[in-house]
N, C-alpha and C positions, 0 to 999 in steps of 0.2 A: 481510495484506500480500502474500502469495503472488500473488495476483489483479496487484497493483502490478506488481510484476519486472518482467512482461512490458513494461509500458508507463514503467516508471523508471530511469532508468539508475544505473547503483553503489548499487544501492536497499542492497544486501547491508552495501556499504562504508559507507551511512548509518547503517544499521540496529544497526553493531558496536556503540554504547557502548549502545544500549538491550540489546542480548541479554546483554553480559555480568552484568548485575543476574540473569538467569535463570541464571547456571552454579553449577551444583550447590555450597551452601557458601556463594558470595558473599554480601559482608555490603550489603545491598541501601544504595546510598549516592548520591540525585539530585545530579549535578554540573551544572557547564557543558555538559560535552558529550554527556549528555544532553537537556538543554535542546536546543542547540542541533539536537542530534539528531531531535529532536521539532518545531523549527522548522523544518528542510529537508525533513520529509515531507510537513509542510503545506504546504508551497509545492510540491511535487509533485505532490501530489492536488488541488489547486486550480486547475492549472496547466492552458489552453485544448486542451492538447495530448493531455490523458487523460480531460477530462471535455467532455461535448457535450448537447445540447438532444434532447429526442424528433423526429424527425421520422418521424410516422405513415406515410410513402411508403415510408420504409427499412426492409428486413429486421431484422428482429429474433436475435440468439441468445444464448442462455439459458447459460448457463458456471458449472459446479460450481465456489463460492468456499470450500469449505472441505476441510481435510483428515478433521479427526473432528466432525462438527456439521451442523446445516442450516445451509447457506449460496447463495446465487447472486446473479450481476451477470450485468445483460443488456446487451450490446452491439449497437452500431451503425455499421459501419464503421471497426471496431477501436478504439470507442472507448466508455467507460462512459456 
């Protein structure tokens, strides 16, 4: 999701009810607002505005997506 940020707005403020399932302790418990949590990311990353088409004429760049793992997304005019 890190890779997102950049291109989501309040991704963080989205993202509260899923992180808090990871805090140390919590008793892991899918609500609504997880759901919904879950459903406003998908409309984010779906959204015309983040994802785009190859076009072989555009530059290419290659952007480390992860913190600990292989990860990468290639962009093209700031967009995935």
């Amino acid at each position: 999701m890190n890779n997102l940020s950049k291109v989501s707005p309040n991704l963080s403020l989205i993202m509260e009810p899923i992180r808090q399932l990871t805090v140390n302790g919590a008793k892991f418990q899918w609500g609504n607002s997880q759901k919904s949590s879950i459903e406003e990311i998908k409309l984010l990353v779906t959204k015309a505005s983040i994802l785009t088409y190859y076009d072989p004429q555009t530059k290419l760049i290659l952007c480390d997506a992860s913190n600990n793992g292989h990860g990468a997304t290639l962009l093209q005019d700031g967009k995935q």
